[in-house]
C-alpha positions in Angstrom: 13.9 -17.8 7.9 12.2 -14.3 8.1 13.0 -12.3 4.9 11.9 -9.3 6.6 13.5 -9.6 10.0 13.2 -5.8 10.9 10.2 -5.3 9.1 6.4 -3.9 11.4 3.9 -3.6 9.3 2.0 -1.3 11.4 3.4 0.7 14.3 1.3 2.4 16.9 1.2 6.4 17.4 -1.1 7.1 19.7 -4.5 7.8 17.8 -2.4 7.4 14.4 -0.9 3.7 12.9 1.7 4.4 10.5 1.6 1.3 8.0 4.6 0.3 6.6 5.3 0.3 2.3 3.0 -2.5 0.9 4.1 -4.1 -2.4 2.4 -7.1 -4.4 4.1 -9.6 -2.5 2.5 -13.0 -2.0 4.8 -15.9 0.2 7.4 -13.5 -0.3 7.2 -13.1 -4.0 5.8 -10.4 -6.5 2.1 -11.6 -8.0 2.6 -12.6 -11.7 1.9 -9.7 -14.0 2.0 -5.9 -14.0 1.3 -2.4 -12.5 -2.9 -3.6 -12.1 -1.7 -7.2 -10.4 0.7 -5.6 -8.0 -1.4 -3.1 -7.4 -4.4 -5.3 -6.3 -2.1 -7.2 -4.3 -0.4 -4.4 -2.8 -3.8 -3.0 -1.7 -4.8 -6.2 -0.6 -2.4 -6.4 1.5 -2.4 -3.0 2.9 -6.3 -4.3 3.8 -4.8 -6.9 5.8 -2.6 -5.0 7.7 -5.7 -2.5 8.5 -7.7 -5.3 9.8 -4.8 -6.4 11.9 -5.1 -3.5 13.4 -9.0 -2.9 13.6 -9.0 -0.5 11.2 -10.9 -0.2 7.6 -10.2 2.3 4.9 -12.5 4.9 6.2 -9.9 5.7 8.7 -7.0 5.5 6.6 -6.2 9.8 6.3 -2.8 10.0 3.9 -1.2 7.3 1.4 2.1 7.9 -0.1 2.2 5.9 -3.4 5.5 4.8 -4.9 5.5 4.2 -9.1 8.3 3.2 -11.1 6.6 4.7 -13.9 4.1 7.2 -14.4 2.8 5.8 -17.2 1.3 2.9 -14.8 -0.6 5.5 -13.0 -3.9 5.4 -15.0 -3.8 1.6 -14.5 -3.2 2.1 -10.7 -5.8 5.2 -10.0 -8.2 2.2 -11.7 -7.8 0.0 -9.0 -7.3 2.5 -6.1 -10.2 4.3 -6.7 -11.8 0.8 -6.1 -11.0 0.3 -2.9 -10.7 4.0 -1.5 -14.1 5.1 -2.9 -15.6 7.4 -0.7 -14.3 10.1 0.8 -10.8 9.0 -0.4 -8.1 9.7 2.1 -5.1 12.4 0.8 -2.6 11.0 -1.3 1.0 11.7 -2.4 1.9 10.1 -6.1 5.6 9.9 -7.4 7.6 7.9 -9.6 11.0 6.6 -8.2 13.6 5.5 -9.7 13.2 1.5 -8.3 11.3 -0.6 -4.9 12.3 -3.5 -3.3 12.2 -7.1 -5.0 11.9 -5.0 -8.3 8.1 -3.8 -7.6 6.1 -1.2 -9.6 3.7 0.0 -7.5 4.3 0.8 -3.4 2.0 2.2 -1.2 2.8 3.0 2.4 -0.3 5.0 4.8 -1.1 6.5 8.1 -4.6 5.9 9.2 -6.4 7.0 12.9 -8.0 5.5 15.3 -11.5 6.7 16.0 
């Protein structure tokens, strides 16, 4: 069964995809470890779900990112600026008070078409 029944990763806006909140899941399951392994993984899959759509990160223009903690964001700005290394799109960091199957890290974008 589907645990995510009513869940798009991606939805089409015209020149804009809104990409749903990625988290480190794996098989429906957080990736062993901390803030830096669910943050890999939740950028990893964010990647997927831009290449399902033809898109890379060059055309990704805003990410909202979702910490538990602040005090994970050095780890996380690590492993973002990885990925998001030139021209980086705008971003939006806050800490919240909790994210779905107990996740650290959450990351949700909107990228356009070209």
């Amino acid at each position: 069964m589907n645990s995510f029944p009513l869940f798009r990763p991606a939805v089409d806006a015209g020149d804009l995809v809104a990409i749903a909140g990625q988290i480190g899941l794996v098989d429906g399951r957080l990736v062993d470890g901390g803030a830096a392994e669910q943050t890999d993984q939740a950028l990893a899959n964010l990647l997927t779900v831009l290449d399902s759509t033809g898109l890379t990160t060059s055309d990704v223009v805003k990410v909202n990112i979702y910490l538990t903690t602040m005090d994970d964001f050095t780890t996380f700005n690590e492993r973002y600026n990885a990925v998001f290394s030139c021209e980086p799109p705008a971003r939006t960091c806050v800490a919240v008070h909790e994210l779905p199957f107990g996740a650290l890290v959450e990351l949700e974008a909107w990228a356009r078409r070209r």
